[in-house]
N, C-alpha and C positions, 0 to 999 in steps of 0.2 A: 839548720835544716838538714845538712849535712848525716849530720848521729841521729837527729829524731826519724831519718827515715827507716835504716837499720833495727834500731830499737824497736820501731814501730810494727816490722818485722816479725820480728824476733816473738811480740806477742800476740801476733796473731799464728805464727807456727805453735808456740804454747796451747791455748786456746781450740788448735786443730789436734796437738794429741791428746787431750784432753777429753775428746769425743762428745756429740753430743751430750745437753742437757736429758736426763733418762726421771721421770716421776717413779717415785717405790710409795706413794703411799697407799695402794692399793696390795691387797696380797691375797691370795688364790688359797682356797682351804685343799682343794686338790694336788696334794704335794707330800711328798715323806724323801727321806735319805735315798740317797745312790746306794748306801752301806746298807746291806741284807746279810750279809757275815761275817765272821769272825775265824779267821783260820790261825790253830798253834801247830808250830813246826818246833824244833828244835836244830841248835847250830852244827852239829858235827863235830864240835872243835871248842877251842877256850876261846875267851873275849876278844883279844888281836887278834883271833885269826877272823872273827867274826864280823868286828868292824871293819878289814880289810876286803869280804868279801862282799859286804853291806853297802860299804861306799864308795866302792872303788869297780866297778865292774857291773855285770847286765844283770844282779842278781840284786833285790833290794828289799827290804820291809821297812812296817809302820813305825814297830816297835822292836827292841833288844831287850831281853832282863840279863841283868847277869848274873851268875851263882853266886860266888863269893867274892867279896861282898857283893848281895845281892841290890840292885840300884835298876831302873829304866829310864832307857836313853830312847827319846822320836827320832828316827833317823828320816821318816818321810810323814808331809802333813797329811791328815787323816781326807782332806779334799783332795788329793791328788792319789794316782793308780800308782802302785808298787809293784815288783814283779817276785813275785815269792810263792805263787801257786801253780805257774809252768800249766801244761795239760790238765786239765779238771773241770769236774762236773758235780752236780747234787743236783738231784730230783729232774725239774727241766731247766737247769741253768747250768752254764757252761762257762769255760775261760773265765773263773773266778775271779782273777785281778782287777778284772772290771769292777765286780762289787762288791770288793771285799779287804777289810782291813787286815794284815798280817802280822802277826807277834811271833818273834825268833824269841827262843829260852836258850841262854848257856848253857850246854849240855852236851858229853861227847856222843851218843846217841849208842854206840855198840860195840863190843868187841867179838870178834870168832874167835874162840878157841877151840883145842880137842875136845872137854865138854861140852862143846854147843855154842851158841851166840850168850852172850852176856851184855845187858842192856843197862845202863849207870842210873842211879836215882836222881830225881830232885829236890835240891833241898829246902825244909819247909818256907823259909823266907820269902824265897823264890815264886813261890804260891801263892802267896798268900798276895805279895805284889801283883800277880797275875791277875787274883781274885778281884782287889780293889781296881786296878787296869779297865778288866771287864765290866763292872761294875758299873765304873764312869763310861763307858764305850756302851753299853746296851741302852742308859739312860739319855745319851746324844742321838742315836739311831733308831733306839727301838727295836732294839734285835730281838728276833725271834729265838726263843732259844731251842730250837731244834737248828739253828742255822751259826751255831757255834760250835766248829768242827774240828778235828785234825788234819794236816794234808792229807796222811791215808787212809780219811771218809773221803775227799774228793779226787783221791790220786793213786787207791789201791793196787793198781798193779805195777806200779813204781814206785813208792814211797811208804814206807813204816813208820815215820814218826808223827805226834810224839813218842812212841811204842809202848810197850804194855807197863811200865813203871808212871806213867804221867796218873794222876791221878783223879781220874775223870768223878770219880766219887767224891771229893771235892768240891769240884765247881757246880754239882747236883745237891747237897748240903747247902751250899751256899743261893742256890735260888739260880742258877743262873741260866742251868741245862734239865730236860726232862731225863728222870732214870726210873728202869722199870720197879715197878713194885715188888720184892723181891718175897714175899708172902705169897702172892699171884702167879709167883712164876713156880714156886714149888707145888703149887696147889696142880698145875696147868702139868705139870715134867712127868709124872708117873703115866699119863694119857700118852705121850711119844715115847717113852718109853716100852711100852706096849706096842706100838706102832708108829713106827720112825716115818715121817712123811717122805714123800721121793725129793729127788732134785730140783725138777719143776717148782716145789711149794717153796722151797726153800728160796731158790731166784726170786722167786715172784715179792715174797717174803722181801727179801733183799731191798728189792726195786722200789716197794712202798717205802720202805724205812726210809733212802734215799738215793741209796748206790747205782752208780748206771753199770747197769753188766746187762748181756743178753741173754734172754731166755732158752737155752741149749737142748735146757734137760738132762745133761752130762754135767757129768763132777769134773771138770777140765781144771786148767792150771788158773784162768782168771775167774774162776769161780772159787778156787781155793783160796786165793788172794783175798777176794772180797769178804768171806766167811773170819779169816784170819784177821781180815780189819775190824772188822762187828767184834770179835771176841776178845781184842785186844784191849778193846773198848770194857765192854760190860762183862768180858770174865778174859782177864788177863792170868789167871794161872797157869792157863792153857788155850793156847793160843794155834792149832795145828792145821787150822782150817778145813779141819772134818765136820761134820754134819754130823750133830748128835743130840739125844735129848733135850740135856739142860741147854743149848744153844735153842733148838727149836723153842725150846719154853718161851726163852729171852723174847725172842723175836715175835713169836705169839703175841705177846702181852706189847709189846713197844708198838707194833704195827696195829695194835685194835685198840689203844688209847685212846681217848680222844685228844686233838690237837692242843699242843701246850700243856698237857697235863704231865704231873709227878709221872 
């Protein structure tokens, strides 16, 4: 009597962590993912230095690719919040960590030089694994693809990457992001050309597409930011964050789409 009390114990502590019996065979058609994005950043740095700052400290993502050789590592599961979007926003949503899966790419991301900044390529491996990544992540979530982004769509006036060599024309190829018609957009460019629209259009412009910046009216420094993030996007040759034709064209035609379309 002794040990069978003990024991006896013992499974009923079991039993208590165990929690309540819960029924699941009922299930709510009212229901989709917490996941509504997809953010690429790139690391700063080569793969140690990457997974050191991935795993070891307050900075964290879903996913790592690495360059060479190029391979993907989950460092967090896609249920759980990662912190890799810091400050950000898109359209009305905010503090993206909340909803949103994060892929770090090995990549040094920039150099300054007396020529200018210089920004490193990716190599195609690298992509391609992104591609199928995404692929499998749109098909678990359902993501929208206007709502697969860079940091600097949701973090413009701090954040450049992935910067103008990632290859967004790619993942649009691939089915996965909308890109403008680029037939439509030359059609639309000789019209701004003619008459450059003011600031105003262009914020305004901005804000549909999804950027939060405020309506100033003034060509300021976080308006140049944000222009600079759009271009880097859909016309990375030049990227200056001035306001100018073939930019307005872009933005014409992206912002009067209809939703989800090419």
């Amino acid at each position: 009597m002794r040990f069978f009390l003990p024991i006896l114990g013992l499974a009923l502590l079991a039993g208590c962590a165990g929690g309540p019996p819960i029924d699941r065979s009922y299930t709510s058609v009212s229901q989709e993912s917490r996941v509504r994005y997809v953010i690429v950043h790139y690391t700063e740095g080569d793969l140690a230095r990457a997974f050191d700052v991935l795993t070891n400290g307050p900075v964290s993502s879903h996913y790592l690719i690495s360059d060479r050789p190029a391979a993907i590592y989950q460092l967090v599961d896609e249920n759980r919040r990662a912190y890799h979007a810091g400050e950000s926003a898109w359209q009305k949503d905010a503090q993206l960590n909340a909803s949103s899966i994060g892929i770090e790419l090995v990549n040094p991301g920039y150099r300054d030089t007396p020529q200018g900044r210089v920004y490193f390529d990716y190599p195609q491996q690298q992509i391609t694994l992104l591609i199928d990544l995404l692929r499998q992540i749109v098909a678990r979530h359902r993501i929208d693809p206007a709502r697969i982004l860079g940091h600097s769509d949701i973090a413009p006036q701090r954040k450049v990457d992935p910067g103008p060599l990632f290859p967004w024309r790619r993942l649009a190829d691939a089915g996965l992001i909308r890109w403008p018609d680029m037939a439509e957009v030359l059609r639309r460019q000789p019209a701004f050309e003619a008459q450059l629209p003011d600031i105003g259009w262009f914020q305004a412009r901005l804000a549909r597409h999804g950027y939060v910046l405020s309506s100033s009216g003034e060509l300021d420094a976080a308006t140049r930011r944000v222009l600079a993030a759009f271009q880097m996007k859909y016309r990375p040759a030049r990227h200056d964050g001035e306001p100018d034709a073939e930019t307005a064209a872009l933005l014409d035609v992206l912002t009067s789409a209809p939703p989800g379309g090419r």
